[in-house]
Structures are given as structure tokens and as C-alpha cells.
N, C-alpha and C positions, 0 to 999 in steps of 0.2 A: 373239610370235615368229612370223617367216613358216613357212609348212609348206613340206617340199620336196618339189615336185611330181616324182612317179615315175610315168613311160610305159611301161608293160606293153604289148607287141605280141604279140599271140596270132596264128599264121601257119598254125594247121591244126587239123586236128576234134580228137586227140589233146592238144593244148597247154592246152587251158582244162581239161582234167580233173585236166591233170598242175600246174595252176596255180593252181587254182580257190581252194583255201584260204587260198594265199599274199593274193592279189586282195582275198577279203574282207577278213585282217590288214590291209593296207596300206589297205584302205578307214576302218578303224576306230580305224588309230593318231592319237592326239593331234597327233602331229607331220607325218605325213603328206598329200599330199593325190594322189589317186592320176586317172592317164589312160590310159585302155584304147583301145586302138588296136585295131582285128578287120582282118583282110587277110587276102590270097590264101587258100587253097581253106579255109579257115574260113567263108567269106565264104558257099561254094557247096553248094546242095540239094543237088546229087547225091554231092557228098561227106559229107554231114551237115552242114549250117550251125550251127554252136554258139549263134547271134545270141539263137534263143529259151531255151536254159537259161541263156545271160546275162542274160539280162532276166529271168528266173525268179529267179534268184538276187538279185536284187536289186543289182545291177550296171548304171551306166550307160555304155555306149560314149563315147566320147569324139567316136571318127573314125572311119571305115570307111574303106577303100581295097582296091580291086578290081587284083590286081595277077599274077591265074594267064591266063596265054598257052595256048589247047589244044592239047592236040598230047597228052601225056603222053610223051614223048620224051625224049631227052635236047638234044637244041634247043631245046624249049619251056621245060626247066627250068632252063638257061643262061639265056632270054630273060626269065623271069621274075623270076629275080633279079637281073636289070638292072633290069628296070622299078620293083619293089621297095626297090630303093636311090632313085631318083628321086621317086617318091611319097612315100617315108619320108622323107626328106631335107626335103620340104614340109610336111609333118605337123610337123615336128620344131622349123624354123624359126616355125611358126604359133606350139606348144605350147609351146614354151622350156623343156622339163624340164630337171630337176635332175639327174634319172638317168634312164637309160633301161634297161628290162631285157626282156634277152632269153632265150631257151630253149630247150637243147638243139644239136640239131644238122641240123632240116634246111635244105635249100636257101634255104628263105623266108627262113631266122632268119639268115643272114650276110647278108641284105639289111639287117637291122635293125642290126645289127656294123658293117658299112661305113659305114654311114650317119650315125650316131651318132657313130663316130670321126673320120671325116674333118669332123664339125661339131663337135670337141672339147667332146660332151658326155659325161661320164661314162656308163661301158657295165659294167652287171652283167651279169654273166653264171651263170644255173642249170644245171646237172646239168653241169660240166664236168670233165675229166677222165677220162673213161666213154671206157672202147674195147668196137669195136664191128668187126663183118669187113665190114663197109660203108662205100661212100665218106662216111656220114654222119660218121665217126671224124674224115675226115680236117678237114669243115667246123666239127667241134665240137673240134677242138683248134689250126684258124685262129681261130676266134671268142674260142677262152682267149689268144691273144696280141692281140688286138684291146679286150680285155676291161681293166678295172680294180677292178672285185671280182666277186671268184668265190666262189658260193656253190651249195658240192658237196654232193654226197649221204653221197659215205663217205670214213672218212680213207685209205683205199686211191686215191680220187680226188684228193686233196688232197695227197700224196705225186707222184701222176703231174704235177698243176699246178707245185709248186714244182721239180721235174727239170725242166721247161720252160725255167725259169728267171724265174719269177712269184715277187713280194715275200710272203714268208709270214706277213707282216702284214694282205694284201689276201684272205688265203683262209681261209675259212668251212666248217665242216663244217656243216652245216645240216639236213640231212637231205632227204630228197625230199617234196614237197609232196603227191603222189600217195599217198603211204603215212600221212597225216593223214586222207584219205576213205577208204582202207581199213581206218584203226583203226575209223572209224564203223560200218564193216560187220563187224567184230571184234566190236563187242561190239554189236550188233545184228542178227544173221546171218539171221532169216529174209527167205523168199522172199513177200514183201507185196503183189506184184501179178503180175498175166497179163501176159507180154510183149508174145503177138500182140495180145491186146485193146489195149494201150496205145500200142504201136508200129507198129502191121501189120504192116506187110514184105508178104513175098509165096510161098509155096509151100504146104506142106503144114501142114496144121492138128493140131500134133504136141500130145501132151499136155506140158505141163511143172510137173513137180515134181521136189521136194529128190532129188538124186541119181539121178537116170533120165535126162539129156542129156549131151550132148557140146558146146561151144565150138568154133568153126573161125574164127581171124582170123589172115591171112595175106596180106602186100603181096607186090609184085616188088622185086626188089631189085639196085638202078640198078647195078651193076658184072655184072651177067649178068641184065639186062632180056631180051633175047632168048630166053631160056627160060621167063619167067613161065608161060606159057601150058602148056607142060610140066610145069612146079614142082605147080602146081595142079592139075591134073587127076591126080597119084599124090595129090594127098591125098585129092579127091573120090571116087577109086577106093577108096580105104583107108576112107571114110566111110560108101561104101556097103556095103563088107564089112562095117563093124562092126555093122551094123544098129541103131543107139542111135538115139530121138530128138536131131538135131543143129541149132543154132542156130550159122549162117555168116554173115560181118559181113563187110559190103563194104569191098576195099583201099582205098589212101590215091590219092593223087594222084601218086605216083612215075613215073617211066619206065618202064613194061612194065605198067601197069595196065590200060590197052587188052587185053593178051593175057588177064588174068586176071580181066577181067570177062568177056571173051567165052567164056572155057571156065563159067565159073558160067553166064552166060545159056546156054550149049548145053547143062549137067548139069538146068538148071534147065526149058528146052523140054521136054529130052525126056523129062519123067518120070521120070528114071531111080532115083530114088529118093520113097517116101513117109512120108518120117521128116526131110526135111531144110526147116525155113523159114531164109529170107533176111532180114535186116536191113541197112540202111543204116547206123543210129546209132539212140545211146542218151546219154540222160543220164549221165556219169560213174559217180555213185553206184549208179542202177539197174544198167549195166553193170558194176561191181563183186560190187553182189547175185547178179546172174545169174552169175558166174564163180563167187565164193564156194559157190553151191547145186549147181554144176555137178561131172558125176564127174573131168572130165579139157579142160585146156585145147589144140586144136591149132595150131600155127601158128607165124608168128616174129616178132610183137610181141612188143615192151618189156614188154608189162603183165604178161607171162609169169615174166618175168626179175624184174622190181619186184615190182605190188602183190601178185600172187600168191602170192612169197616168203612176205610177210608174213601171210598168208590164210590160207598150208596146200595153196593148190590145185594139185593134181598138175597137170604139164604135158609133153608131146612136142614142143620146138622142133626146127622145121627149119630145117636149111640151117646159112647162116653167118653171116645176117641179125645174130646178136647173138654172137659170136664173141668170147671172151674179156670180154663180160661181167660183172662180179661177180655172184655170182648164190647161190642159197642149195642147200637138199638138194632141192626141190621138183621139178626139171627132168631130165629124159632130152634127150640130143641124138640125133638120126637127122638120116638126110642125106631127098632129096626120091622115097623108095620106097616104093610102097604096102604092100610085105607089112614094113619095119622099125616103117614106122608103126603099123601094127596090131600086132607083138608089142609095141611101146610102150606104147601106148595100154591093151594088154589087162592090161599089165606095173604102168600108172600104178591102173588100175581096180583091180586087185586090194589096190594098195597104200591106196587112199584117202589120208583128209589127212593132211598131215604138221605138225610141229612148226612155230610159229611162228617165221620169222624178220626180225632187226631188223636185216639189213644196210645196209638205206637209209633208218633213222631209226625211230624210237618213236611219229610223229604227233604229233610236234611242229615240224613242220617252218615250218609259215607264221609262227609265232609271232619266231624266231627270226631269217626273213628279214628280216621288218618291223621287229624290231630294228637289225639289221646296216643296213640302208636309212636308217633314220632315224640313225646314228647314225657311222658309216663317214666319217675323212674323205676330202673330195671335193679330190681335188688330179693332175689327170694330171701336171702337171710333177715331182711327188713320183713316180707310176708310170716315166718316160720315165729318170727318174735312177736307179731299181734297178739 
């Protein structure tokens, strides 16, 4: 029996951690035979290139495709997912997948949506249904009408897909692939290596052990990009009031990430603190470890909202980055103010961890897609007739 070749497009630093499990399943199913595609700021050093833990993991790239315009704007991020459709669209034609899957909801990932469908290949689609106070909501629930199987995190998503007006035969609760590497750090919790030793980064040579740091990961965020640069620096203030050893992890590639690296390089010039190092990226897992040991996570990443949940790890998101959400007891919302941050923060510390939660699956998430993949039938004209 032929296997049917599944194209995994990973489009950013966050995507291959949130995927990673899945990737191996689909590498090792019988029936399967899998093609990894690496593009736009995936691609890129300065964003954390993922290339090397893929090739650690024992993962072969397929294709690469260089597809991020600079600018960090909102021009450059129009322009890139034009370019994105046109590269994919080659790739696609080369590779002749069977399915193509894609993930989530940013910019990059409805390049791999358009592309796919306008070359009537079947289009999976992960984590959809997830709202979010971000224009990303709005790209991850064009991508669920674009899509022909969806395979959601929670049945709270899976209700939002079928209101859509999606065949409820085509949707999958599946769990999230992300909370299979956090069951690993679940039941393997400690802290196994030095971060700075492993990673450098750049600032202060802070000590780090089990429960004496603080977590700072925090993008701009594309529907009031003109304030990154604002947003960031009340947390920065907020980080130096708290006085904790802190470990800050460089934003994504969004529209307003310009502003928001420039207030980190100007906190980070001027000395202003000697408790705060800088990272670029981490391996998934390690960056797991490191939240897990950590007193409190700040910022408005997913992983807050997600693997966290499932962890126990107290968290202060800001803003409205993640804005309706599903989300577990783990989280305080504050807006972008250095003194709510810190009674949060002071609020999350006193509380330590909490109960586990399995809003977004048990960790078994990848098992279950590479099922659905391998098994799902493949018929758009059965989708176009719902």
C-alpha cells in the first residue's frame, strides 16, 4: 500500500515546539510518509532558527523556503504572505502531497491555506477554533474555512468550528501537540542544565535555580503595534522593581517588534538592571524545563495560556494578546502597568503552583493526529457539498 505523503509547513520559531510531537508520530506511522517544509522567520538566526533542533530531533527537512520581507510592519507582513503563497504553491507542485498541514494562526500559516487550497490539496488544519483579541483570531478562523480537517485542541474549539458551519464528521478533538512535551516535563520536572552555559544570551550572569527566577516573553501585538514599544518597557519597569533573577526571551517577528526590541536593547545598554539575562531561543523542551522551575511566567504568549496550564505555572498575561482564550486557573490578566504587574506577579509568587490542568489534552495529542492523517477520508468535493 502507497503511504500518504503529509507536508508539515513550520512558519515560525514557536510552531516546531508546538508540533514537534506530532512530526515525530507522522514520521513513524506505517502508513505515513512525512515532508517538512521550514519557511519564513523559522528560517531566521535572529529570530531563533529552529533548523538545528530539527536536525537534533532526528528530522529531515524536506524544503526550505526563505519567504520574511523586513520591515516588521504591517506592509512587510502583507508582503510576506504573498510571497509565501507563491513559494508554497512550488513546493507543493514539486512535492504532490496528500495533505498538507498547517498551524494555528499566523500570517505565514494562511500563506500555506491559500496555497494548498487553490491547488485542491487537502488542507489540515491544527489548533483551530481558539479565539484570541488578536488579528491572529481572525487568520485562524479564515484558515478553518479554507481547511478540510480540523484537528482542535478542545471540544470548546470543536463546537466553535462546527457553528462555523464545518462537517462534524471532518473535526477532531485531538488535543494540542504542545502539551505531549509538557507531559515530558510533568513527570520529569527537574532543572538538568545551566541555561546561560548552554544558550548564552547576553546580560547578567544571574544565578538560576528551582524557584528563584522570573520568565519575561512578550511580542507586540499587530492591531496596536504602535505601542509595543510602550507595552514593554511597564513590564521592564515592573521587572526591575521586582528585583528576582529574570530570564527575557526575544519577540517574534510581528509588526511592532522593531519597537520592542529597541526598548530591551535600551534596558539592556543601560544597565539598568543586574538580575535580568537575555535570550533569543531555546529548545522547546528545555524552554519548558525552564518555565516549569520558574516562580512566575510574564508576558502574552500562548505558552502561558497552553503548556503552562498544564504545568501548574503561575502566570501574569498582558494585554489582550490572548483575549478569550480557553485557559485554565493558572493565569491573572493585568493590562500593560508596571505597578498591576507587580501586585500580580507578587500575587502569582505567593501562590506557587497550581493544580494540573488538561484543558488542551493529556499528551496524547500527536498519537491521535497521525491517526486522523492516516486515516481521514481525503475527498474536497465531499467537503464543498456540506
Amino acid at each position: 500500500m502507497n503511504k500518504r505523503n503529509i507536508c508539515v509547513v513550520i512558519t515560525a520559531r514557536p510552531s516546531y515546539s508546538r508540533i514537534k510531537t506530532a512530526l515525530l508520530a507522522i514520521k513513524e506511522h506505517p502508513e505515513l510518509n512525512l515532508q517538512l517544509v521550514v519557511a519564513a522567520s523559522a528560517l531566521l538566526e535572529r529570530y531563533g532558527s529552529v533548523v538545528k533542533y530539527i536536525e537534533e530531533d532526528g528530522l529531515e527537512i524536506t524544503r526550505k523556503i526563505y519567504t520574511v520581507l523586513e520591515g516588521e510592519n504591517l506592509i512587510s507582513m502583507a508582503k510576506t504572505t504573498g510571497i509565501g503563497i507563491s513559494e508554497l504553491a512550488s513546493v507543493f507542485d514539486d512535492l504532490k502531497p496528500d495533505i498538507v498541514v498547517t498551524i494555528a494562526d499566523r500570517y505565514e500559516t494562511i500563506s500555506t491555506a491559500i496555497a494548498a487550497s487553490y491547488m485542491n490539496i487537502p488542507l489540515a488544519h491544527i489548533q483551530g477554533g481558539e479565539v484570541t483579541g488578536n488579528i491572529d483570531e481572525k487568520v485562524r478562523h479564515a484558515i478553518t474555512k479554507l481547511a478540510d480537517l480540523h484537528l482542535v485542541t478542545t471540544s470548546m474549539a470543536k463546537d466553535r468550528v462546527i457553528k462555523m458551519g464545518e462537517n462534524p464528521e471532518n473535526v477532531f478533538v485531538t488535543g494540542c501537540p504542545s502539551i505531549d512535551l509538557a507531559k515530558e516535563i510533568y513527570l520529569d520536572p527537574e532543572l538538568n542544565f545551566d541555561p546561560i552555559f548552554k544558550y548564552g544570551g547576553v546580560g547578567a550572569n544571574i544565578q538560576v535555580k528551582p524557584n528563584n527566577y522570573l520568565v519575561v516573553m512578550q511580542h507586540p501585538v499587530t492591531t496596536s503595534h504602535e505601542r509595543a514599544q510602550e507595552e514593554i518597557n511597564a513590564t521592564l519597569e515592573a521587572v526591575l522593581e521586582l528585583n528576582y533573577p529574570t530570564m527575557l526571551f526575544w519577540p517574534n517577528v510581528d509588526a511592532g517588534s522593531d519597537g520592542t526590541s529597541k526598548a530591551i536593547r535600551v534596558f539592556r545598554e543601560k544597565n539598568l538592571s543586574n538580575k535580568v539575562h537575555f535570550f533569543k531561543n531555546m529548545s522547546g523542551t528545555d524552554f519548558l524545563r525552564v518555565l516549569n522551575n520558574s516562580l512566575c511566567l510574564i508576558g502574552n504568549s500562548s505558552v502561558g495560556i497552553r503548556e503552562c496550564s498544564y504545568l501548574g505555572v503561575p502566570v501574569v498575561n498582558l494585554g489582550n494578546r490572548q483575549n478569550r482564550r480557553d485557559r485554565g486557573q493558572n493565569v491573572i490578566d493585568v493590562g500593560y502597568h508596571s505597578e498591576e504587574i507587580i501586585k500580580a506577579v507578587e500575587e502569582q509568587i505567593a501562590h506557587g503552583k497550581y493544580e494540573k490542568s488538561s484543558i488542551y489534552g493529556n499528551g496524547n495529542a500527536a498519537e491521535n493526529i497521525a491517526n486522523v492523517l492516516a486515516t481521514a477520508v481525503l475527498s474536497i468535493e465531499k467537503v464543498l457539498m456540506y
